[in-house]
N, C-alpha and C positions, 0 to 999 in steps of 0.2 A: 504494500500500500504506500503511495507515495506522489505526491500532487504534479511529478513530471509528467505522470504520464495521459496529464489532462489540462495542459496549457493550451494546445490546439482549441480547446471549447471556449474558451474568454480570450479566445484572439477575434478581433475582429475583422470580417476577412473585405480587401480592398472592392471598394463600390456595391457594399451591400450596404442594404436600411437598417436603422439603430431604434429600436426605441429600447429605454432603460429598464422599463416596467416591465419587460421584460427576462430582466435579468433581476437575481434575487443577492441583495446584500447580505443576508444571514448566511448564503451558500456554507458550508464549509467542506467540498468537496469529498472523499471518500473517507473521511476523516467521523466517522458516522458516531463513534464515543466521545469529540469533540478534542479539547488540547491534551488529554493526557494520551490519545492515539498517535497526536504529532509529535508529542516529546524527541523520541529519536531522528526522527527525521530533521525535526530542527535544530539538533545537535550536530548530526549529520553536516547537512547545507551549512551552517555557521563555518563547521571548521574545512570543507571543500573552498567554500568562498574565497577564505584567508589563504588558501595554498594556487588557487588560481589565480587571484588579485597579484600576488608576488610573480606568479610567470610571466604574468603582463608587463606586470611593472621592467622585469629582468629581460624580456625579449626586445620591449620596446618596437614593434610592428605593426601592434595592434590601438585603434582610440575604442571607447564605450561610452555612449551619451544615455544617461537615464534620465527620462522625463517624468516628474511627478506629479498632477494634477487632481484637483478635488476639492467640493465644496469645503466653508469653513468647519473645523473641527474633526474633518476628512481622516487624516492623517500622516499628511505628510513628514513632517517632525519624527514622530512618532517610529515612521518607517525607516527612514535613515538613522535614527537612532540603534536601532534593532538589525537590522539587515547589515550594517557594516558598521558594527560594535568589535568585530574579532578583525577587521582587517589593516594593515600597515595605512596609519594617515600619510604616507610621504608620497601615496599613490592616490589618493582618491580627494577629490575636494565638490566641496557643494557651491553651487552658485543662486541666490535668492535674485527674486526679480518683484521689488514691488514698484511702487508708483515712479517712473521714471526721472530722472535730475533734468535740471536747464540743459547742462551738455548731454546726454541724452534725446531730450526733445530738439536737438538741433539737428540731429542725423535721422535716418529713415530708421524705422523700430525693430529692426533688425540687427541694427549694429552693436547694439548692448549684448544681444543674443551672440550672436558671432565672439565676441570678444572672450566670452566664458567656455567655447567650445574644446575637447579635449584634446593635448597634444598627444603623440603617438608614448604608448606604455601606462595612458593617465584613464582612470574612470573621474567620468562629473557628475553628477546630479543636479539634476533642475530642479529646486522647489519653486511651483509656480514657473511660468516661461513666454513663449513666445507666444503661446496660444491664448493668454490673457491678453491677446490683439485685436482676438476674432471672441470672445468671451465677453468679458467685464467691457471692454470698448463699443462691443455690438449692445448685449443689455441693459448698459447703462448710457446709452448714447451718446458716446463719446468719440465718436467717428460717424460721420452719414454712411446709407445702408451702402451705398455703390461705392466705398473706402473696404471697408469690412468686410464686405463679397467678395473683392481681387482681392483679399490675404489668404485664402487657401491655395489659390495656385499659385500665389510666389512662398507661400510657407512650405511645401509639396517641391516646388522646385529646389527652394534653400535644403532641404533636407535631403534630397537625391542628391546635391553636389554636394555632401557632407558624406554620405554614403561613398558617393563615387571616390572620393578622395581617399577613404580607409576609416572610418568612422562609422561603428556598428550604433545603430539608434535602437531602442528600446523607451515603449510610452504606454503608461499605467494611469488610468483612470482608477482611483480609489471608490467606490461607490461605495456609498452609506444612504442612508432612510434619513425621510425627513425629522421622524419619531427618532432616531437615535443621534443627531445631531443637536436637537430638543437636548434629550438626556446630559448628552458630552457639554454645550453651552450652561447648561443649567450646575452642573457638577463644578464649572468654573467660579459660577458665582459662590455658590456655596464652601470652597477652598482658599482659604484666607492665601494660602500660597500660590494658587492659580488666578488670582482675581485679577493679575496683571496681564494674563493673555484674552481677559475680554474685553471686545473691543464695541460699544452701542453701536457702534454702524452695520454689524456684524449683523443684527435686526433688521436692516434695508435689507440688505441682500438675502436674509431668509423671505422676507415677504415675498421676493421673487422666483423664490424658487422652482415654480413651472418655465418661468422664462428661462432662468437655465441651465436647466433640465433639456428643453430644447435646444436651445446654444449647443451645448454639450454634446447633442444625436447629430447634430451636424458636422459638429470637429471630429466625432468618430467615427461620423460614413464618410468625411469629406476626405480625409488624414490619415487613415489606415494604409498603408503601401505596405511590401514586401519588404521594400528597405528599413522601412521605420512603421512597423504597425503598433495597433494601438492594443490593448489589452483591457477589460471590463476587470476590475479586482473585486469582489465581494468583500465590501472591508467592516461593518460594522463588527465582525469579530475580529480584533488586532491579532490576534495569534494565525488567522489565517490570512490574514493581509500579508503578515510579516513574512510566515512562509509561503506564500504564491510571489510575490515580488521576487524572494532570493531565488525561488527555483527556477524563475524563466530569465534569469541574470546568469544562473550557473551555467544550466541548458545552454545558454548563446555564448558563454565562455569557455565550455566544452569544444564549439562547434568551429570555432577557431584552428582547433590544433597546435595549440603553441608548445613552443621548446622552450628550453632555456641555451642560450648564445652557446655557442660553440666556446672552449676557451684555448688561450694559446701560449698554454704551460703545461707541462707535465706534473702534477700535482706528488705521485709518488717521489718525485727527483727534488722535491725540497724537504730540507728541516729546517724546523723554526725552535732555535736555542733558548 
């Protein structure tokens, strides 16, 4: 039992229809006794991760772009927390994208994107990204409709030249319930210790949440490619968010084939006094 062998099902496959509803957040895929079934598995994947993350790092051939996206209380934090807790930081760094700077808004909304993209041997993560172009700027009207429409196909295109170039993409929609983002906002107030990650605006954007919802079906029928597909996570349970994100990260670091650099010494013909 082992949730590889069921990422094909939350892939979402290029130019087909999305609707969310049907897709179920509590999933927790074969995992039918719930976390004390994944325990190993998730011991597993944690220490795979860390021995893979180092080949990369050491081959230096390969880039891995992770994209995280999800309404508030989602979990994206949460997930990078968890998923690359056992790996070497000198390889892997995150890049946040919130409201964009003066210099920022003076180049096309891309450019901030591009700057964070990963060099060859490096994993990135995106909390939040590019797609908050075609999202929060479409729903909240912050671009007219004929601005936000042409960003799927120059977002499609930026990403096939990121592809093309040696950069594996990978993109995880976290899906959670409306009822359990309730929960997770409400557990904030009530946390003298968490009461700093709530945010009252945080309220507008639930009120909208049909609008998107829709947004949402669009950037993953519009934005799924072969190159960079998108994936539906079933996250209101974090133990299986945590482990569906690492296995289709492992999965595609598998798929690689890496070595480790040939070297060019004879290791036997030295001592170290």
């Amino acid at each position: 039992m082992n949730v590889e062998e069921d990422l094909k099902k939350y892939r979402i496959k290029p130019g087909s229809a999305v609707r969310l509803e049907d897709w179920d957040p509590n999933d927790k895929g074969k995992y039918k006794g719930g976390k004390e079934d994944a325990r190993e598995d998730l011991l597993r994947l944690s220490e795979e991760l860390d021995k893979l993350q180092d080949l990369l790092f050491a081959e230096r051939e390969h880039r891995l772009l992770v994209v995280l996206q999800a309404m508030d209380t989602g979990g994206k934090d949460g997930t990078i927390r968890s998923v690359f807790n056992s790996v070497d930081p000198l390889g892997v760094r995150v890049a946040s994208f919130k409201a964009p700077s003066a210099e920022e808004r003076d180049h096309d909304y891309l450019w901030r994107i591009h700057r964070q993209t990963p060099g060859k041997g490096e994993i990135v993560i995106f909390n939040r990204s590019h797609y908050e172009d075609v999202l929060i700027a479409r729903v909240e009207e912050l671009v007219p409709k004929q601005v936000w429409k042409r960003r799927f196909d120059q977002i499609n295109n930026f990403e096939r030249m990121l592809a093309e170039e040696g950069t594996t993409i990978l993109k995880f929609y976290l899906h959670i319930s409306r009822d359990e983002q309730k929960t997770r906002l409400q557990s904030r107030l009530d946390d003298p210790s968490k009461q700093w990650k709530f945010n009252p605006d945080d309220l507008k954007t639930r009120a909208r949440w049909d609008d998107y919802m829709r947004a949402y079906e669009d950037v993953l029928a519009r934005t799924s490619t072969e190159h960079a597909p998108w994936y539906v996570v079933p996250a209101n349970r974090k133990w299986f968010r945590n482990l569906f994100v690492a296995a289709a990260i492992i999965t595609t670091l598998r798929g690689l084939k890496m070595a480790y650099p040939p070297i060019e010494y004879d290791p036997a013909g030295i001592t170290i006094d």
